[in-house]
N, C-alpha and C positions, 0 to 999 in steps of 0.2 A: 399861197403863204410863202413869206420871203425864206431866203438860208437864213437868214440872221434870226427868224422869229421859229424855227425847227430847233436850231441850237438850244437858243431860251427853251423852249419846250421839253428839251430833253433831259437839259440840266433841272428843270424843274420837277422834273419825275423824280429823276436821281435823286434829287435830295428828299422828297418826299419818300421812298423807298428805304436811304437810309433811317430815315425815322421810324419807320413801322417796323422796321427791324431790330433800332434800340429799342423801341416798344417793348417787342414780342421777347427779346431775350432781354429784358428786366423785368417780365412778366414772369418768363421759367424762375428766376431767381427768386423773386419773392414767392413763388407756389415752392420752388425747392425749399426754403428756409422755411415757410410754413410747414410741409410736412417732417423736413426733419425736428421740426420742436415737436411736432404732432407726435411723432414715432419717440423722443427723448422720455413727452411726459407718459404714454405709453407706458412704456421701458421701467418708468420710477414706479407708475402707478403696479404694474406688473409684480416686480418687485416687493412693492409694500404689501402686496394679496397676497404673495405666496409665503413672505417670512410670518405673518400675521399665524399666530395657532389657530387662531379660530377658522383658519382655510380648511377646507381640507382636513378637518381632523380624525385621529386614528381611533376608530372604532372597533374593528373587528382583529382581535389578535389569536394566527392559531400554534401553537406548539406542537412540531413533531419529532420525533426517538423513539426509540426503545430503551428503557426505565425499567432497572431494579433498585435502585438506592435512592432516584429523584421524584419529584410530584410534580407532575404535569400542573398540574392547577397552582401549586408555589412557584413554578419558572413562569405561568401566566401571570401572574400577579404581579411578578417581579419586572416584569416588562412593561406591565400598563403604570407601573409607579413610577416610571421613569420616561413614559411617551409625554413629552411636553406639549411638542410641536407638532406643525400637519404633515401631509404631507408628503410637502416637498421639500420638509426644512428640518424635517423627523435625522438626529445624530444617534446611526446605528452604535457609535463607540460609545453611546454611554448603555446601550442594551447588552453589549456584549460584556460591558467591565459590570454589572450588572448580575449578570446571570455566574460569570468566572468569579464571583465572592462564593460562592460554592466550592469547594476544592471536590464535588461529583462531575464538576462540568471540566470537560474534555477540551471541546471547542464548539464553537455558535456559526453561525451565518444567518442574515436578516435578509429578509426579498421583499418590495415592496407589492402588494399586491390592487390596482386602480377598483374603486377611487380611494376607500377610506381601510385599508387591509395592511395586515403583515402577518407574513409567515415564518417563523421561527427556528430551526433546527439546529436542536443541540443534541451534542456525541455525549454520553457518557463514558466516565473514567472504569477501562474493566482491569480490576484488580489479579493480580495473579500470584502474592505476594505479599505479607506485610513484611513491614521494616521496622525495627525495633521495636518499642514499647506502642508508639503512637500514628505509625506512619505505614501507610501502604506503599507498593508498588505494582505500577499500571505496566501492560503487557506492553506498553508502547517504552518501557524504561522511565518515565517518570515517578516523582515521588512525592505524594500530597497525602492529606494531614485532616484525616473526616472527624465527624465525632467520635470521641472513644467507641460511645455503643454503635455503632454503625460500621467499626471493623472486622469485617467476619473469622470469627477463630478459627474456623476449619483451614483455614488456606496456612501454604509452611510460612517460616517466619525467617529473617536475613537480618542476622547482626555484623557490623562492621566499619570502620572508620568511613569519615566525611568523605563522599563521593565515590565509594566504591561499592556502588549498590551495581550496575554493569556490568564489573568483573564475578560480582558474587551470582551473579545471573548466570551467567554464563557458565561458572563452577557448578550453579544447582543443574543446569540441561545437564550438564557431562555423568552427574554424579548420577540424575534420575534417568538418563540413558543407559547407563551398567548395570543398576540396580532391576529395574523395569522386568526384566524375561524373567527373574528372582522370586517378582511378589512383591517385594519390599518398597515402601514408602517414604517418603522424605517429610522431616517435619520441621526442620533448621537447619541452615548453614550458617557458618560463626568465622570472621575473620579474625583475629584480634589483633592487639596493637604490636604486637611483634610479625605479625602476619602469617600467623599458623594458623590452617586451616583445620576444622570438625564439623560433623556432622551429627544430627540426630534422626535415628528412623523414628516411624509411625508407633513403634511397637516400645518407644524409650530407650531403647538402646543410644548411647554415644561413641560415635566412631572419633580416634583422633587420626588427624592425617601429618600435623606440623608440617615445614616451613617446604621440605626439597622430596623433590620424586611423588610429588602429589598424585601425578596422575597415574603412574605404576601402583602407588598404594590404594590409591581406588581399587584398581582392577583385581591386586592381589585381597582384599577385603572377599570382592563379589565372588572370589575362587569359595568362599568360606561357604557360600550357599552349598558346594557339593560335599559336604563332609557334616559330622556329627553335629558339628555348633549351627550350621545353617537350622538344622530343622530345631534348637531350641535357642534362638535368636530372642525370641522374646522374653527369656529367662536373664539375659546376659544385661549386668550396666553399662558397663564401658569396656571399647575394645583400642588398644593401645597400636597402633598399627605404624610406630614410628619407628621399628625396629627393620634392617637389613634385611636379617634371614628369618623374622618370623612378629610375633606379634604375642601381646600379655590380654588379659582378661581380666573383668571381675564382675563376677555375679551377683545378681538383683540379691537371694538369699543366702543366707548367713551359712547356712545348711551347707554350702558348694564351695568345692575349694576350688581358692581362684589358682588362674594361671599364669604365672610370669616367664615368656617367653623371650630375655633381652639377653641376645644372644649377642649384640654389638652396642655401642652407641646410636643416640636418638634426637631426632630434632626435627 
């Protein structure tokens, strides 16, 4: 075979090579674009399954806490009234806004549980505390607003201007920390709109403390347990303890003469 019919030959390959090559790599292209429409409709169809309720839907609902004032079976209820969706498309926010129309409930957290579960846990609110006529307050300083019957009377009681349920807290620990080694009981703390403070024990007694040297007048009050009135405390209405050197009285009965001890000015 001649040089001339080798060249031809070679060049004849080559071209033919590059064609199986535009081939092959218009081939990858159309299998690429095939599976990615493959993978898109996929993806939609995917999609459409899981927003669907009917996927996946929530069957099994369990509720856990500890409950004195809630019902397990009405916070159950309360959540399957509002499981819409399945799921994967289940909106924890509307179980939790949900269950917090309750002013018992504390705080929630929702877990999903595969394939068709949820598990529940809700905090109850523990009261330590009511607040005025209508209103408790929770050991975490919160202040929420249950049914009237639902407010337990044994617990003391904190009257006092808008948003000073914290400070009045915190006067109740100091006051029922001095009181304590006594015997004696707390049953009201009272701020008022001038910002005098009072107290009432367990036993009816009213202590007044007014506005300055609050916590000296505490302390001078709890002296009182070592002397004659301590031991008839329960006898006593109101004890006036806004005085410098000393303090006034008045007793429950008519019988007993009271004592005014205002040996200076008082406030």
């Amino acid at each position: 075979m001649s040089r001339a019919s080798l060249l031809h030959a070679d060049e004849g390959y080559a071209e033919q090579g590059d064609e199986d090559r535009r081939t092959i790599s218009g081939t990858k292209i159309f299998l690429g674009l095939v599976l990615l429409v493959g993978l898109m409709v996929l993806l939609l169809w995917t999609v459409r399954l899981v927003s669907n309720p009917a996927t996946l839907p929530i069957r099994n609902v369990r509720v856990e806490g500890e409950f004195r004032h809630l019902s397990r079976e009405a916070l159950r209820d309360s959540v399957v009234d509002v499981v819409r969706d399945g799921f994967f498309n289940m909106k924890v926010s509307l179980i939790q806004d949900a269950l917090h129309a309750n002013p018992w409930v504390a705080g929630v957290t929702v877990r999903r549980v595969w394939p068709d579960g949820l598990v529940v846990k809700v905090v109850e609110e523990q009261a330590m505390a009511r607040w005025g006529e209508r209103g408790l307050l929770s050991t975490e300083g919160n202040i929420f607003f249950p049914a009237a019957d639902a407010i337990p009377q044994e617990l003391p009681v904190f009257f006092g201007p808008e948003n000073t349920h914290n400070l009045i807290l915190n006067r109740y620990l100091q006051i029922s920390e001095t009181l304590a080694p006594h015997g004696w009981t707390l049953a009201e703390v009272r701020l008022d709109q001038r910002w005098s403070w009072s107290f009432s024990l367990g036993s009816g007694t009213r202590v007044l403390l007014g506005r300055r040297d609050v916590t000296a007048r505490i302390a001078a009050f709890a002296e009182l347990a070592q002397t004659d009135f301590g031991a008839r405390m329960d006898r006593i209405a109101v004890i006036d303890m806004r005085y410098t050197n000393g303090f006034a009285l008045r007793w429950k009965s008519e019988n007993e003469n009271n004592i005014d001890a205002e040996l200076n000015d008082h406030g």
